[in-house]
N, C-alpha and C positions, 0 to 999 in steps of 0.2 A: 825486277830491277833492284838492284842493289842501290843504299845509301850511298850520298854523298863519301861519308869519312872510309865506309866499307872498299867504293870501289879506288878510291887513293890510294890506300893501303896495301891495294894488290896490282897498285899499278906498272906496267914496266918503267915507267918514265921516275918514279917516285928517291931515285938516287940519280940523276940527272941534272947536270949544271941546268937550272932555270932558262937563261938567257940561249940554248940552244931552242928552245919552243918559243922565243919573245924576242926574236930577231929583231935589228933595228933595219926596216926596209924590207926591197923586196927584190933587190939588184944585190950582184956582186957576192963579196960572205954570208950576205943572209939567205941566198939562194941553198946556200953547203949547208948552211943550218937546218932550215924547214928539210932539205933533202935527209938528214942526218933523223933530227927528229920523227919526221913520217917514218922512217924506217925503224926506230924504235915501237913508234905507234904499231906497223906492220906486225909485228912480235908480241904485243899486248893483249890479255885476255880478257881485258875491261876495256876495250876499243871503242866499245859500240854503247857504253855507260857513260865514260868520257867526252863523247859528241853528242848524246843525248843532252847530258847537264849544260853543253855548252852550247845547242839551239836552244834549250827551255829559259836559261839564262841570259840569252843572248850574249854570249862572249865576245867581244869582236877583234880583239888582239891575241894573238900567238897561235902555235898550234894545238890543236883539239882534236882527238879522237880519229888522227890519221888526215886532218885538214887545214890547210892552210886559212889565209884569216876570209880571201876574197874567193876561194872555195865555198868556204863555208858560208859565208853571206848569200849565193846562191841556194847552196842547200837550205839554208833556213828561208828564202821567199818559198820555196818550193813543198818546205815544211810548213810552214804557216798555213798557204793556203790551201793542202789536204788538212790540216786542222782545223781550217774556216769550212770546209765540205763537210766534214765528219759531222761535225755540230750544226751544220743545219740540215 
């Protein structure tokens, strides 16, 4: 696994207006957004670096690692509790 500043670095998203990954909502243009942004994620070879730092940090706004916010909220309960199996 690559560092934090490592895998930014080599991110697709890394010359990217911000506010395409940090939609306001979840209706309307910010649907073009997250669809815009996933598809940069799609293309990214730190994808899976990206979405790891943002279930361990719990990120809860924008896109992350190819997911949307209420995506990923899923995935993180789903993550947490094979983390809670592993450890016991």
């Amino acid at each position: 696994m690559l560092t934090i500043t490592e895998w930014r670095q080599m991110s697709a998203c890394r010359d990217s207006e911000p506010s395409l990954f940090f939609p306001v909502g979840t209706t309307g243009p910010a649907l073009d957004h997250i669809a815009d942004a996933k598809a940069i994620c799609a293309q990214c070879s730190v994808q899976e670096d990206c979405l790891q730092y943002a279930l361990e940090s719990n990120q809860e706004a924008g896109v992350w690692g190819g997911y949307a916010e209420d995506e990923r909220r899923r995935l993180r309960k789903r993550w947490l509790a094979e983390r809670r199996r592993r450890a016991g």
